[in-house]
C-alpha positions as CSV (number, residue, x, y, z in Angstrom):
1,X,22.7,-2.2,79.7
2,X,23.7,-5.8,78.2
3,X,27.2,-5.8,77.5
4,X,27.6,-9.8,77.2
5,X,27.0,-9.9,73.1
6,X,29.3,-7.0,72.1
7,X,33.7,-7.5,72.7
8,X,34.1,-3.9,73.7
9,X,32.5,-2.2,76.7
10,X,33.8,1.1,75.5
11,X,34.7,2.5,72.1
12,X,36.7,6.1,71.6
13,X,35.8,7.2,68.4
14,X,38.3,9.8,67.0
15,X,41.0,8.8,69.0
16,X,43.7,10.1,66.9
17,X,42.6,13.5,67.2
18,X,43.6,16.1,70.0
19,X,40.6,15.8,72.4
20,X,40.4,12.0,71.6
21,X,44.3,11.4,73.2
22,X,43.2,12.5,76.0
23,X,40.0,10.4,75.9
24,X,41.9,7.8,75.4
25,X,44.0,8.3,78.5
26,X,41.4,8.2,81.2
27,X,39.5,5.5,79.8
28,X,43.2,4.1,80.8
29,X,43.4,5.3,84.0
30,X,39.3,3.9,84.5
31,X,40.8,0.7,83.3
32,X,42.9,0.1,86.3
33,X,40.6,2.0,88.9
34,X,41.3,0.1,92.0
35,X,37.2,0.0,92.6
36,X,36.9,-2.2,89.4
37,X,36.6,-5.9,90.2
38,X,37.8,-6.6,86.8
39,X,39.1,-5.2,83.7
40,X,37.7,-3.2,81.0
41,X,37.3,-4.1,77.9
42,X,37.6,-1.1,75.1
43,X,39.1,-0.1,72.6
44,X,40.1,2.7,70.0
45,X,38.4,3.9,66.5
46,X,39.7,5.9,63.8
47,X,41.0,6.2,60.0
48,X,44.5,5.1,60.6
49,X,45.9,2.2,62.5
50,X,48.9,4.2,62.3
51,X,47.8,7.0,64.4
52,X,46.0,5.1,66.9
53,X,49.0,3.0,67.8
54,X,50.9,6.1,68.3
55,X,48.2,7.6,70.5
56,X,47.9,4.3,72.7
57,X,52.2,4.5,72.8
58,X,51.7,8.0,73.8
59,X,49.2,7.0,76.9
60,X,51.6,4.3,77.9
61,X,54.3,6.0,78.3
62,X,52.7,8.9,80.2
63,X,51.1,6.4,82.6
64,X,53.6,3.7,82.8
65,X,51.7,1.4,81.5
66,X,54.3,-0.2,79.1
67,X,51.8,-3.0,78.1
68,X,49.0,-0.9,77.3
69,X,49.0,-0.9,73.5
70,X,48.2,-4.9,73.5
71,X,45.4,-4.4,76.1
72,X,43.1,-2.4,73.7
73,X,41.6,-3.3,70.7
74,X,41.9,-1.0,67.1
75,X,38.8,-0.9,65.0
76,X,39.5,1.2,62.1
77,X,36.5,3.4,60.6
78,X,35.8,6.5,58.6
79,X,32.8,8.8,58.9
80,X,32.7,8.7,54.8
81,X,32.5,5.4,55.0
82,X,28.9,4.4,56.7
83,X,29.4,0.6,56.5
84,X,32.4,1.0,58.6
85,X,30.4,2.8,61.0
86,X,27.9,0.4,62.0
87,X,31.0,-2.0,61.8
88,X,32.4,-0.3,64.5
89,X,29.0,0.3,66.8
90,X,28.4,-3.4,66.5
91,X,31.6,-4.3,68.7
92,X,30.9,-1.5,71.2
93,X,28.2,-1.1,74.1
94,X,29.3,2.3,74.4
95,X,30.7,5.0,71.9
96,X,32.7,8.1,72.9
97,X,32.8,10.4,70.4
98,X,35.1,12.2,69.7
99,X,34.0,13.4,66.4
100,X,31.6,15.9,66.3
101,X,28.5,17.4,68.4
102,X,25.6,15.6,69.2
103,X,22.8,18.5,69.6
104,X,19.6,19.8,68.7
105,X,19.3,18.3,64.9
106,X,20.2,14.8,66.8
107,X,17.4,15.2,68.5
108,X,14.9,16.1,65.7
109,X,16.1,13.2,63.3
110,X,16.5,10.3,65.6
111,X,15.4,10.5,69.0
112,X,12.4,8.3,67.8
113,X,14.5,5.8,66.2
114,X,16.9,5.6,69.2
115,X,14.1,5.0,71.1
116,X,12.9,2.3,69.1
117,X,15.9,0.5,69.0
118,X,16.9,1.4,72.7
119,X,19.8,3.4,72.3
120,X,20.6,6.0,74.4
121,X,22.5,8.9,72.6
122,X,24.0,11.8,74.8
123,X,25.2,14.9,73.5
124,X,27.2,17.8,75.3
125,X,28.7,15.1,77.3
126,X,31.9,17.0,77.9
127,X,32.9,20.3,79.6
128,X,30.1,21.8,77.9
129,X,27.9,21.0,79.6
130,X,27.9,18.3,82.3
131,X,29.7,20.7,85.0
132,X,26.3,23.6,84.0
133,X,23.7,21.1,83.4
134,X,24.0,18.7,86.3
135,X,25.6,21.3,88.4
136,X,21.9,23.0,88.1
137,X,20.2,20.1,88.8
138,X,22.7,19.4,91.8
139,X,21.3,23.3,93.1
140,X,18.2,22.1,92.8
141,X,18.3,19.3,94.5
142,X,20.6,21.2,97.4
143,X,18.0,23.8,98.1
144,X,15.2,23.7,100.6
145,X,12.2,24.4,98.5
146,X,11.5,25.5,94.9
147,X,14.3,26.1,92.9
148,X,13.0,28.8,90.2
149,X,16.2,30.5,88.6
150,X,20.1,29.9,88.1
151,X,22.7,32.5,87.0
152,X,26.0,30.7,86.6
153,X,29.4,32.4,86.0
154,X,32.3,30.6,84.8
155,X,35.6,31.5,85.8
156,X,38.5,30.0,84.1
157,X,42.2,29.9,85.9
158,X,45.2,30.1,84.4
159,X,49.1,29.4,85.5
160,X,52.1,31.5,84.4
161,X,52.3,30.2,80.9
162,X,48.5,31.6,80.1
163,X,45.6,29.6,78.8
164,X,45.6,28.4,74.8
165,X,43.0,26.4,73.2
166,X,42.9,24.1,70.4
167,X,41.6,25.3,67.4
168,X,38.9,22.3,67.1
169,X,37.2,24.2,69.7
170,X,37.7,27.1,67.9
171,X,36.5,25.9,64.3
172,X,32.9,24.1,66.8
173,X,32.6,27.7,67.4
174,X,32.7,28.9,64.2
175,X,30.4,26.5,62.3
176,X,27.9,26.5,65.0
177,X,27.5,30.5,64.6
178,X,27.9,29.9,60.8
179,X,24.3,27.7,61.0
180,X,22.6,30.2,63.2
181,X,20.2,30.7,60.7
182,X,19.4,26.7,60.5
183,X,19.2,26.3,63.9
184,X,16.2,28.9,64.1
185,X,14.2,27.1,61.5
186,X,14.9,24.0,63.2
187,X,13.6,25.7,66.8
188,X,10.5,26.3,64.4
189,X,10.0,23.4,63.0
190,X,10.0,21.5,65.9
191,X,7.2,24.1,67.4
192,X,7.2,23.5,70.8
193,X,4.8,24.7,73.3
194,X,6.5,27.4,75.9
195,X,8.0,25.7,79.3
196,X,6.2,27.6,81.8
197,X,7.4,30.1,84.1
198,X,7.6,29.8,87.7
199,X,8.4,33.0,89.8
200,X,9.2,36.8,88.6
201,X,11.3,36.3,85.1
202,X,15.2,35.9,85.2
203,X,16.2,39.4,83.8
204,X,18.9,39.2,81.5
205,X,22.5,41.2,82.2
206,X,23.9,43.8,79.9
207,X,26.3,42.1,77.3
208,X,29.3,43.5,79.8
209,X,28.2,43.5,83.3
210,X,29.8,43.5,86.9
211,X,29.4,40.1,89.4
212,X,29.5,41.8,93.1
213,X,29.5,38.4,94.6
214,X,32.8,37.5,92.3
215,X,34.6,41.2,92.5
216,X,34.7,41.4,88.5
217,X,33.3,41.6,85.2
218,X,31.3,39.2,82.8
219,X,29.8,38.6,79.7
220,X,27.2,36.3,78.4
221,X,28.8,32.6,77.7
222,X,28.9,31.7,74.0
223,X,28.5,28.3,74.4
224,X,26.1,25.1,74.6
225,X,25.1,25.7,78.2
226,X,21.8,27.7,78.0
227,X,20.7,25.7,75.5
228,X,21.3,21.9,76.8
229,X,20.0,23.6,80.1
230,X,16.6,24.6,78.8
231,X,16.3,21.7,77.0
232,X,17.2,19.3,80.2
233,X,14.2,21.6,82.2
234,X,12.1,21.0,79.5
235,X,12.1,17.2,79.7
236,X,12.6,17.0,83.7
237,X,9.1,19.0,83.4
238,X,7.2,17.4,80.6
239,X,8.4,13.3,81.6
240,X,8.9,13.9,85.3
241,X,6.7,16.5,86.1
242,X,9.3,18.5,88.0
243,X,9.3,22.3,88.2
244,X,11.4,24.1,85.5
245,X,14.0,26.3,86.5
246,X,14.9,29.8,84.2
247,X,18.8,30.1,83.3
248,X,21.1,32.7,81.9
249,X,25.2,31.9,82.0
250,X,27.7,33.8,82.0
251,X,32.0,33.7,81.9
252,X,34.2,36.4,84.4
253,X,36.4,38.0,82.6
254,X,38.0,40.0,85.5
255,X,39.4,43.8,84.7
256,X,38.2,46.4,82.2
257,X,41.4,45.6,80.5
258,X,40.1,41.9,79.3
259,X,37.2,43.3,78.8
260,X,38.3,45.7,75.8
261,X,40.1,42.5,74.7
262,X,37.6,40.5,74.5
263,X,34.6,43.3,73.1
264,X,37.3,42.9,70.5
265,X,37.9,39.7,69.9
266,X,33.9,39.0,70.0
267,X,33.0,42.0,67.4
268,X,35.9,40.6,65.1
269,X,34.3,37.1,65.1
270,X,30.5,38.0,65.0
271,X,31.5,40.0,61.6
272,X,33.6,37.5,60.0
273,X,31.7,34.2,61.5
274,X,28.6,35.4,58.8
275,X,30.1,35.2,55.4
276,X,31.6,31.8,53.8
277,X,35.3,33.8,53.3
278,X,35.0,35.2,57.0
279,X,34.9,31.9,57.9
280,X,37.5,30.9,56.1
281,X,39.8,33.4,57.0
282,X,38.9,32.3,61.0
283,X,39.7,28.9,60.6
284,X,43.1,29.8,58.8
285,X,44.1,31.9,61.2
286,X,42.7,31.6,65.0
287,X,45.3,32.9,66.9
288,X,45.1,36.6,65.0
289,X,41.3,36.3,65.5
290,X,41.1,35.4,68.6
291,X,43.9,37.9,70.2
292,X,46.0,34.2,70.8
293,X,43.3,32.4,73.1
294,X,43.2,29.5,69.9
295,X,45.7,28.3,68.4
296,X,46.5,25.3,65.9
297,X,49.2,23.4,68.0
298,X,46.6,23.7,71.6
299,X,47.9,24.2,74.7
300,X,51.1,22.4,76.2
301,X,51.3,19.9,79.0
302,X,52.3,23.2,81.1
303,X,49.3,25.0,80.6
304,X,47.0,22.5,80.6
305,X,48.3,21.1,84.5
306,X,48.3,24.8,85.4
307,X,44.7,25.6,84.8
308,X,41.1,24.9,85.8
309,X,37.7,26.0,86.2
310,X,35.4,27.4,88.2
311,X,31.5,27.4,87.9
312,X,29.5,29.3,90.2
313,X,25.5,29.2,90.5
314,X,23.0,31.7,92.0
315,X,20.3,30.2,92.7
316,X,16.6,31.8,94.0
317,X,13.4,30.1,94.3
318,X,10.7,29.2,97.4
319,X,10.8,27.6,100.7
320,X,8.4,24.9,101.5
321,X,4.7,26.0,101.5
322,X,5.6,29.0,100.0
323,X,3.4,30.1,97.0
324,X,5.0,30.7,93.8
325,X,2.3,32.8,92.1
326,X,2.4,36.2,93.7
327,X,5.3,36.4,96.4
328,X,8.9,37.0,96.0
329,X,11.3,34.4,96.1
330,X,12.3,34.4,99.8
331,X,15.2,31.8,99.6
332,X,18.9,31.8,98.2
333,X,22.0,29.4,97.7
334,X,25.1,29.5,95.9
335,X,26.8,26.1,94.5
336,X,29.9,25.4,92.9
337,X,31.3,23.1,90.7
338,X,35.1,22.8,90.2
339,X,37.7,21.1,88.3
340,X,41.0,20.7,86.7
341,X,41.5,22.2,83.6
342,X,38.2,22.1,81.1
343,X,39.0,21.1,77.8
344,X,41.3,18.2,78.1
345,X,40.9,16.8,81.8
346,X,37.7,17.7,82.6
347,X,36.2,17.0,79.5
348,X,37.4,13.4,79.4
349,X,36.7,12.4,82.6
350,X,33.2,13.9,82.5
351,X,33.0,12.1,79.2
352,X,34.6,8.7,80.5
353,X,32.1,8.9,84.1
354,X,29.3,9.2,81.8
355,X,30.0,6.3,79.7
356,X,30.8,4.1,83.1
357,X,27.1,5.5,84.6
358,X,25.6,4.0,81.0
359,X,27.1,0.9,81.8
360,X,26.9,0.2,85.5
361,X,23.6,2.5,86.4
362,X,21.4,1.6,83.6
363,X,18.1,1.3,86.1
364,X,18.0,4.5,86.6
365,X,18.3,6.1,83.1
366,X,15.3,7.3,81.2
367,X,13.3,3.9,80.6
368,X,13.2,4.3,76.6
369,X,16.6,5.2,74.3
370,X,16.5,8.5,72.8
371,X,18.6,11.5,72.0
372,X,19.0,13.3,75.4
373,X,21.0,15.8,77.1
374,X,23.0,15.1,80.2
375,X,20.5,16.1,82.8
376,X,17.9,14.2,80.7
377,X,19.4,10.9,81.4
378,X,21.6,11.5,84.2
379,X,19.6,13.1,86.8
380,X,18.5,10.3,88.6
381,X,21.9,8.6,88.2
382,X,25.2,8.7,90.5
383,X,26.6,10.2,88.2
384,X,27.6,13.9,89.9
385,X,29.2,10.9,93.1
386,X,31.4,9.8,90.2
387,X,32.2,12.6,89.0
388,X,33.2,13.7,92.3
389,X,35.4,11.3,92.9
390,X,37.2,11.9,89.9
391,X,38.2,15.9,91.0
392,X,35.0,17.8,89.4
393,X,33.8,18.8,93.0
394,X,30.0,20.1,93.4
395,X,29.6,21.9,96.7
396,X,27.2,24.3,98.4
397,X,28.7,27.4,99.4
398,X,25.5,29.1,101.4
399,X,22.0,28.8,101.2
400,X,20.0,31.3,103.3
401,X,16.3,32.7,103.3
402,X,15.6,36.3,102.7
């Protein structure tokens, strides 16, 4: 990927905001990786130069880096302002965004016109989902045979002080199930043919249902996974020919207690989440709605070093030479993928690691630009070495036959 022409090998759009500070701050700390044989040109994007200064002050004095506010560049942009945007993109090879999501409309409107022009846009490039979507292509890759179906169960840990989340997340959630009704037509619209299945069907849990391998509860995950996942199997299959895997995810959510809490929580949000004064009423107050898992200030430098995550994947498929069509699946193996807190550690440097694989493993990325998802463009990358690396660890914890 040429990055000769343009000032600025990276670009953090949305900088100012809470997920983009810490953006900011580990495309710092990749700045001064000892590995690099020189530095890295990037800088920050963003309506107010005012805000951006105080965001690259912040990083410098959480990481000692007194000189780091003359070191990065300022371009300042507006996402009312289009002009400003392709202003901005000219200077950069690579954009973090820091915006908004990148998902399945992306892909409908300009996946041809990013291919035409080369440009590679990746969506879901955060904690959701490179730790599900590369961690099943990492099980796949890990097993002895045919992979054919992944259950994955997150667990998320906490320290004294609990777990709180920004309400950015929160409001993502909310608009998202706000369009669920647009996001059907648009699966219709775009009418494509069924992946096929390979081995028996992945039955689907109950809405509450117990893990025996994790000793507790779960429920279905709410989030991008499943569907970045599918979408990842249906390209490894249809451009590489590679056998699709079936995947369902799920989150622990340990005693019957949480449980109630959370049934709760859920039924309060599905109810509100489809009328316009619902939603309202859920982005004015997340921390009632959401029995104090959101909240508008985020969590606090306490909470966030105190947690992290856990993903677990089940994994069941064929040995070698074994037919798919009418035996069982006779082999097993469990993965993991772990990290430090999701949001705003793990997020960034999944985020920062796939902006460095853009521009130092280019080779290996799909040939043509495009809108893809992680596992789309990644798979054949190093980017899960990286990633490793950097503390989001994939393992395999056993892999048996049956």
């Amino acid at each position: 990927m040429a990055t000769e022409q343009r000032p600025f090998h990276l670009v953090v759009f949305g900088a100012s905001g809470f997920t983009g500070q810490f953006v900011t701050e580990e495309v710092a700390r990749e700045q001064v990786d000892p590995e690099r044989s020189s530095r890295l040109p990037w800088a920050v994007a963003g309506r107010s130069r005012e805000k951006l200064q105080r965001v690259l002050e912040k990083a410098a004095l959480k990481l000692g880096r007194p000189t780091l506010s003359s070191e990065v560049g300022i371009i300042i942009c507006d996402i009312a302002n289009p002009a400003s945007l392709d202003e901005m993109a000219k200077q950069a090879t690579v954009v973090l965004n820091c915006v908004g999501p990148f998902l399945e409309l992306m892909q409908l409107k300009y996946h041809e016109k990013a291919a035409d022009k080369g440009v590679y846009i990746i969506g879901s490039s955060g904690f959701d989902s490179i730790p599900a979507d590369l961690g099943v292509i990492y099980t796949r890759n890990k097993m002895n045979g045919t992979l054919t179906a992944v259950e994955s169960f997150l667990t998320i840990h906490s320290g004294p002080e609990g777990l709180s989340i920004h309400d950015g997340t929160w409001k993502s959630a909310i608009y998202g199930f706000g369009d669920q009704s647009n996001l059907r037509k648009l699966r219709n619209v775009s009418n494509l043919k069924p992946v096929p299945l390979i081995g028996p069907k992945l039955k689907r849990r109950w809405p509450i249902s117990y893990c025996r391998e994790l000793k507790g509860y779960s429920i279905p995950f709410m989030g991008s996974d499943v569907s970045v996942v599918r979408r990842t199997q249906r390209y490894l299959y249809e451009n590489l020919e590679e056998s699709p895997v079936q995947y369902a995810a799920y989150v622990t959510v340990g005693g019957i207690t949480s449980v109630i809490k959370l049934m709760f929580a859920g039924l309060f949000f599905l109810f509100f989440v489809r009328f316009g004064i619902g939603r309202q009423l859920l982005i004015k107050f997340p921390w009632f709605f959401s029995f104090g898992y959101f909240s508008k200030q985020g969590p606090t430098q306490k909470q966030i070093d105190a947690a992290s995550f856990t993903l677990t994947f089940f994994g069941q498929g064929y040995s070698q030479g074994t037919g798919t069509d009418k035996n069982k699946p006779n082999i097993k193996i469990c993965t993991q993928v772990k990290g430090p807190e999701a949001g705003y550690v793990a997020t960034p440097i999944a985020m920062v690691q796939a902006a460095m694989t853009l521009l130092s493993d280019a080779s290996h990325l799909p040939k043509a630009g495009g809108v893809f998802t992680p596992g789309a463009a990644f798979s054949k990358t190093k980017l899960i070495d990286r990633l490793n690396k950097h503390g989001i660890e994939f393992s395999v914890i056993s892999s048996s036959e049956v």
